[in-house]
C-alpha positions as CSV (number, residue, x, y, z in Angstrom):
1,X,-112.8,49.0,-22.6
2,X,-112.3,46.7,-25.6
3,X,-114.0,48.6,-28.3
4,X,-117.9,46.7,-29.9
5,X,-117.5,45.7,-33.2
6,X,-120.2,44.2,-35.8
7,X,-118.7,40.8,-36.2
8,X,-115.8,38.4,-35.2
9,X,-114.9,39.1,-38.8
10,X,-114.4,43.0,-37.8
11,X,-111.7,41.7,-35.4
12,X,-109.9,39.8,-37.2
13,X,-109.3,42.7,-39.5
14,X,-108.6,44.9,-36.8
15,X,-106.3,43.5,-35.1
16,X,-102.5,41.6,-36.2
17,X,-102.3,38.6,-34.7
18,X,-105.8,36.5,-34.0
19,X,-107.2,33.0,-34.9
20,X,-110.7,33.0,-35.4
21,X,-111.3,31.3,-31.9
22,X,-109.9,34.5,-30.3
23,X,-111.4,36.9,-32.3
24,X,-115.0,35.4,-31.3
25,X,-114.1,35.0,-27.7
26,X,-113.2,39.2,-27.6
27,X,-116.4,39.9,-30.0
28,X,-118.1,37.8,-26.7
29,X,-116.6,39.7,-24.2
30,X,-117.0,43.2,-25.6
31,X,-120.7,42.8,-26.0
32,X,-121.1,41.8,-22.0
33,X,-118.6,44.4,-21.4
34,X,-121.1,46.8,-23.8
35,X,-123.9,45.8,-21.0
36,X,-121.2,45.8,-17.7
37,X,-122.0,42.6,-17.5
38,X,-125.2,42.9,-16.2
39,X,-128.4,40.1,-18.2
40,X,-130.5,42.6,-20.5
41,X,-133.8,40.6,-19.6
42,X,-133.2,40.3,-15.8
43,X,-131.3,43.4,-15.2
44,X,-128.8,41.5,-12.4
45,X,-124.9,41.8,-13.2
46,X,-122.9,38.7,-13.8
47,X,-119.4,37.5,-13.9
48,X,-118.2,37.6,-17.6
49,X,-118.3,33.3,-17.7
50,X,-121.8,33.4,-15.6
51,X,-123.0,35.3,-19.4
52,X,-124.2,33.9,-22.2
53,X,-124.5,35.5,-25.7
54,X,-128.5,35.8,-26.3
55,X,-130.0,36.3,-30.4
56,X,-132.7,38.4,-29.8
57,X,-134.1,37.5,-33.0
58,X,-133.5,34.1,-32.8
59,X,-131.6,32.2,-35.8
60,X,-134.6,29.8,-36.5
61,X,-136.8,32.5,-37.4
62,X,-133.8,34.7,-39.3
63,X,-131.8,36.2,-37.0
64,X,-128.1,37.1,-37.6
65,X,-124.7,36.9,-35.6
66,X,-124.1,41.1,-35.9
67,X,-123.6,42.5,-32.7
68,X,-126.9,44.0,-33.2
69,X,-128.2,40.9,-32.7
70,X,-126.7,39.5,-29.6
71,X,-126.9,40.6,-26.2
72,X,-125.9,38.9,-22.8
73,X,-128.1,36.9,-20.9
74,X,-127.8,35.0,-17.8
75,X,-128.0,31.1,-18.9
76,X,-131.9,31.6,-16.6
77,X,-133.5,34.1,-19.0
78,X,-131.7,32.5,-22.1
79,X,-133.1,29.1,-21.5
80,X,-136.2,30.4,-20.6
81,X,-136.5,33.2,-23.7
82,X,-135.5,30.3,-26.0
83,X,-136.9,31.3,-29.3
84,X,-139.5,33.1,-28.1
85,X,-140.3,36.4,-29.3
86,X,-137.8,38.6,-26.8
87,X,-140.5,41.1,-26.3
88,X,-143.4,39.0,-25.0
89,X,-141.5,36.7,-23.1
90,X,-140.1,39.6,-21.7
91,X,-143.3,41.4,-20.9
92,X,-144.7,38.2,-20.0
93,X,-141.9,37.2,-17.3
94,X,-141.3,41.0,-15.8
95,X,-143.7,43.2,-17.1
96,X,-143.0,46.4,-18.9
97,X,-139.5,47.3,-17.7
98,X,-137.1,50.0,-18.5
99,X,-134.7,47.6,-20.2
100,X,-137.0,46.9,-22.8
101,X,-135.5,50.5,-24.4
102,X,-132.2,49.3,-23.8
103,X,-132.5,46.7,-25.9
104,X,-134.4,48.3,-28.6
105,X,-131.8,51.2,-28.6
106,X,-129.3,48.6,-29.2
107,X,-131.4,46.2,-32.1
108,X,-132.3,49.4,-33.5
């Protein structure tokens, strides 16, 4: 399992030989790995490429690249979350779910 760190930047310090292209692609891949490749809103596993990297605070209202941040989405939910409030689009599109704690366990 390629071990979840806060940042590309982590990786690059982690490891000996990586551009900054590579450590971001492994920082990418850890966090669907984090999730087994399954979409956090939709609950319905992926393959790695089908993912994409999700701000659950989006960046337009403050949110941060940290791993605490991001979580994998299929491209669906992610275009339809867009910067909506992860929460109530959730609730709103699935209704109170048991990945709703998943998520909060791993903002939180």
């Amino acid at each position: 399992m390629t071990p979840l760190f806060p940042s590309p930047d982590h990786y690059l310090h982690n490891l000996q030989a990586m551009t900054s292209s590579e450590a971001k692609r492994l920082h990418r891949h850890a966090i669907k790995e984090a999730f087994e490749f399954q979409c956090v809103y939709c609950g319905i596993k992926h393959e790695p490429d089908e993912l994409t990297i999700d701000h659950v605070r989006p960046r337009c209202y403050g949110g941060h690249s940290f791993t605490n941040n991001l979580v994998p989405s299929c491209r669906k939910c992610n275009q339809a979350k867009g910067s909506n409030n992860w929460l109530s689009w959730m609730r709103a599109t699935f209704g109170i779910t048991p990945r709703e704690n998943l998520i909060l366990s791993h903002i939180n």
